[in-house]
C-alpha positions in Angstrom: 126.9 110.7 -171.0 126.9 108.0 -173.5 123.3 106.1 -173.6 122.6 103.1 -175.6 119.1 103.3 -176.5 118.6 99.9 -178.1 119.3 98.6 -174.6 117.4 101.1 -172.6 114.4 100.2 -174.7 114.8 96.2 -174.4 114.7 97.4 -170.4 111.5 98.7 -170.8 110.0 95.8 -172.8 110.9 93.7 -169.8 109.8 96.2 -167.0 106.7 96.7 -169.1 105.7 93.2 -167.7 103.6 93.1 -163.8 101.4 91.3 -161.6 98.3 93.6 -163.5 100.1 92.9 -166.5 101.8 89.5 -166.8 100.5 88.2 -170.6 100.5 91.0 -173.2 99.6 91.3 -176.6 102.3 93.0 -179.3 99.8 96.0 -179.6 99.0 96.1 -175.4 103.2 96.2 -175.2 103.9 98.6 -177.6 101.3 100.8 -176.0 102.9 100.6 -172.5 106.5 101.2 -173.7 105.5 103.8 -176.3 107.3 101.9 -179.2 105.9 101.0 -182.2 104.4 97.6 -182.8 107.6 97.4 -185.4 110.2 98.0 -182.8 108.4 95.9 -179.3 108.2 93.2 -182.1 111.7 92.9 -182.7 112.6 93.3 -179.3 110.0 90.3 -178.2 111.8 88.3 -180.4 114.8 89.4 -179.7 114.1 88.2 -176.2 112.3 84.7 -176.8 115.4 84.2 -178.7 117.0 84.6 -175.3 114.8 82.7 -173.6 113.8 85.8 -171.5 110.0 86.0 -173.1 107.7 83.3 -174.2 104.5 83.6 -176.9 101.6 81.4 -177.6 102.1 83.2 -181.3 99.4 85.8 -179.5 100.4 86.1 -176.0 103.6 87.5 -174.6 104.9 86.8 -171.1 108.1 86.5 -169.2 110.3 83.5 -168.3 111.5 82.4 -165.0 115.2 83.3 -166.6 114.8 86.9 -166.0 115.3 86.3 -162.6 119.3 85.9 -164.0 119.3 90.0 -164.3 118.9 90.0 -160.9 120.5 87.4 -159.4 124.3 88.8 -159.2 122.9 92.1 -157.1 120.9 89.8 -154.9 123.9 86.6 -154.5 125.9 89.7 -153.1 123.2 91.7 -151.1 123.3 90.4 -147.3 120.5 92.6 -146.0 117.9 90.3 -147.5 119.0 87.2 -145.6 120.1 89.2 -142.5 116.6 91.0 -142.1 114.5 87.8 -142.9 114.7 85.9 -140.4 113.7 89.4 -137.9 110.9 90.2 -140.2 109.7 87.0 -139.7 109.3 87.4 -135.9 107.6 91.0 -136.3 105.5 89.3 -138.7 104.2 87.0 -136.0 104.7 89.3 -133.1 101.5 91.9 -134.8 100.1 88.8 -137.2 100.5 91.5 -139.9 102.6 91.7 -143.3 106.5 93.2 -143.0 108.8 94.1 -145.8 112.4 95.3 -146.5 113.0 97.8 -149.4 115.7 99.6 -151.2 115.4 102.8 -153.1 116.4 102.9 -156.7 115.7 106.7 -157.7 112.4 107.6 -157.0 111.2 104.3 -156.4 111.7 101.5 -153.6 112.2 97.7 -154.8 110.9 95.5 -152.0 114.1 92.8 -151.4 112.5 90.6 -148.4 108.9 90.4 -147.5 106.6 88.4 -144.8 102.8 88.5 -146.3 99.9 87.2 -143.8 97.2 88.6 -146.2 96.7 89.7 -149.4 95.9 93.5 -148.7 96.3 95.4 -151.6 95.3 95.3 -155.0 98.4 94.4 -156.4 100.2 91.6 -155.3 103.4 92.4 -154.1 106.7 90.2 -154.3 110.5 90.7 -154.3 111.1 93.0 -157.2 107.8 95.1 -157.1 108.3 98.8 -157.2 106.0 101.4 -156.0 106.9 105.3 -155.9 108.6 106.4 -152.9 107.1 109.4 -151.9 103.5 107.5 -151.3 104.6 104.5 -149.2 106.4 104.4 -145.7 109.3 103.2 -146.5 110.5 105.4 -149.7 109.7 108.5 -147.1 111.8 107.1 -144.7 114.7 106.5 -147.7 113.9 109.8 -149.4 114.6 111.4 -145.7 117.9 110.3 -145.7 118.7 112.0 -149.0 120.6 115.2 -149.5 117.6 118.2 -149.2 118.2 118.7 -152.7 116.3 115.7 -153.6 113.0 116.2 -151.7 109.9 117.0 -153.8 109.0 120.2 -152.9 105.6 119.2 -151.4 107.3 116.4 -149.3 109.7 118.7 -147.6 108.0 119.1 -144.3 107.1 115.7 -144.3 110.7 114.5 -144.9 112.1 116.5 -142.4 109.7 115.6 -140.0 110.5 111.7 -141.0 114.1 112.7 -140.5 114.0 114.2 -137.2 111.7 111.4 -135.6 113.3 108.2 -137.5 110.2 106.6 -138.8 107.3 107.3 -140.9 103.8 106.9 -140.9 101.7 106.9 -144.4 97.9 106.6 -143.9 96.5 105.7 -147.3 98.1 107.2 -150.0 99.2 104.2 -151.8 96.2 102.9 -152.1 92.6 103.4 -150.1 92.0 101.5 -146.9 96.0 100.6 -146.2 98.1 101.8 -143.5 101.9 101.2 -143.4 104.8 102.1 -140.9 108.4 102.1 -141.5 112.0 102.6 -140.4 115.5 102.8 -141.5 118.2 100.5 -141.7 121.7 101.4 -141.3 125.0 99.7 -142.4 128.1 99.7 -140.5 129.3 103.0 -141.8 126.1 104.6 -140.1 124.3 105.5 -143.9 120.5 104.6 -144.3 120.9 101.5 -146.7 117.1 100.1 -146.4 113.8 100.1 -144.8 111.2 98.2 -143.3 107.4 98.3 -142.7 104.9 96.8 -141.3 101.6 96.9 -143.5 97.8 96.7 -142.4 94.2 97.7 -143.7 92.6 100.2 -141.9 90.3 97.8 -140.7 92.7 95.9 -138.9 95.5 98.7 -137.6 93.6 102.0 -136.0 96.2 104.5 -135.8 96.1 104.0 -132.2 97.3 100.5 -132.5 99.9 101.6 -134.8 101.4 103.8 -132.1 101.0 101.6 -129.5 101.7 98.7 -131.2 103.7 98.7 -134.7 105.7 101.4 -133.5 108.0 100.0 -130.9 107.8 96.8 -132.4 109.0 97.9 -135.8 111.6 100.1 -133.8 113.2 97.0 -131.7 113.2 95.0 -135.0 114.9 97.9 -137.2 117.5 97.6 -134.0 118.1 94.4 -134.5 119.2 94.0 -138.3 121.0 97.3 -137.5 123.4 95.2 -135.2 123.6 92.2 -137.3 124.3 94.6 -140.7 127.0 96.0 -138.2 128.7 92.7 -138.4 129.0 93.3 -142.3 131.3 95.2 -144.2 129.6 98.4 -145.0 129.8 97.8 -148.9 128.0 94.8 -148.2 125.3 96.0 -146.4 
């Protein structure tokens, strides 16, 4: 497998870049991408050349024009705009946050979202990535993998998640949140996405969640299910 490291490494430089992290010094860069100060130089101004990165001769940060990577997978993605406008009503339905999420090898990239609250740490927007195996939704993904590709630990858990056609994580991506999710399907029948419904502990007992979240997140999943059946499955 050919791999062109020159690219793989301007990648990183770019990825290096969050909502903890969104202004970066040369030497707080090269630390996160494990490059030399030397080498995340060239590629910072390699991409300010671009237009991707812009400096106050100190301060590094990103440009609205990376959105450009992205934009051809999203102009041809029809989930995001099909599930929106459901999420939406779930959303008000619990007055909680709901999201839509892809995996992308071990982690899920969220592609729609409806926040009500700021409830985590990190704020979350289309684009952020979290690992699958600690949030609702990359459990319910990961469950629709070949065996082969469960973690070891998560095997029971998967297969559980599997069998029932949701899943339930109770704090593991971060203390004090609770999230639900289930999968989407595209014509074809295959698992394409997921969505959740996110609380704080405060707010959702576990209780509520079964009561509640559960059916509603269910109905909703139903839904987009029969609207992504309108779709050709490569589009879904």
């Amino acid at each position: 497998m050919e791999h062109v490291q020159s690219l793989a490494r301007g990648l990183a430089v770019i990825r290096a870049f969050d909502a903890e992290h969104p202004r970066m010094t040369l030497s707080e860069l090269a630390a996160r991408t494990d490059l030399t100060r030397a080498t995340a130089r060239r590629f910072l101004l390699t991409l300010a050349g671009l237009g991707y990165v812009s400096t106050d001769g100190k301060l590094f940060e990103l440009t609205p024009r990376v959105l450009e990577l992205g934009f051809s997978y999203l102009s041809g993605l029809t989930l995001p705009e099909i599930a929106q406008p459901h999420l939406e009503a779930l959303s008000r339905e619990l007055d909680e946050s709901t999201s839509a999420s892809v995996l992308d090898g071990d982690a899920i990239v969220y592609v729609a979202r409806v926040p009500t609250r700021r409830i985590m740490n990190v704020a979350i927007t289309i684009g952020t990535r979290f690992p699958a195996d600690v949030t609702s939704m990359g459990r319910v993904l990961l469950a629709a993998e070949p065996d082969d590709r469960w973690p070891e630990s998560l095997r029971p858990a998967l297969a559980q998640v599997r069998e029932q056609g949701w899943a339930l994580v109770d704090q593991e991506l971060e203390h004090g949140i609770r999230s639900i999710a289930a999968p989407l399907h595209s014509a074809a029948g295959d698992v394409v996405a997921a969505i959740n419904v996110s609380s704080t502990t405060s707010s959702a007992t576990l209780e509520r969640i079964a009561d509640e979240f559960r059916p509603a997140l269910l109905r909703t999943a139903a839904l987009i299910d029969e609207a992504l059946r309108q779709v050709s499955p490569g589009r879904a």
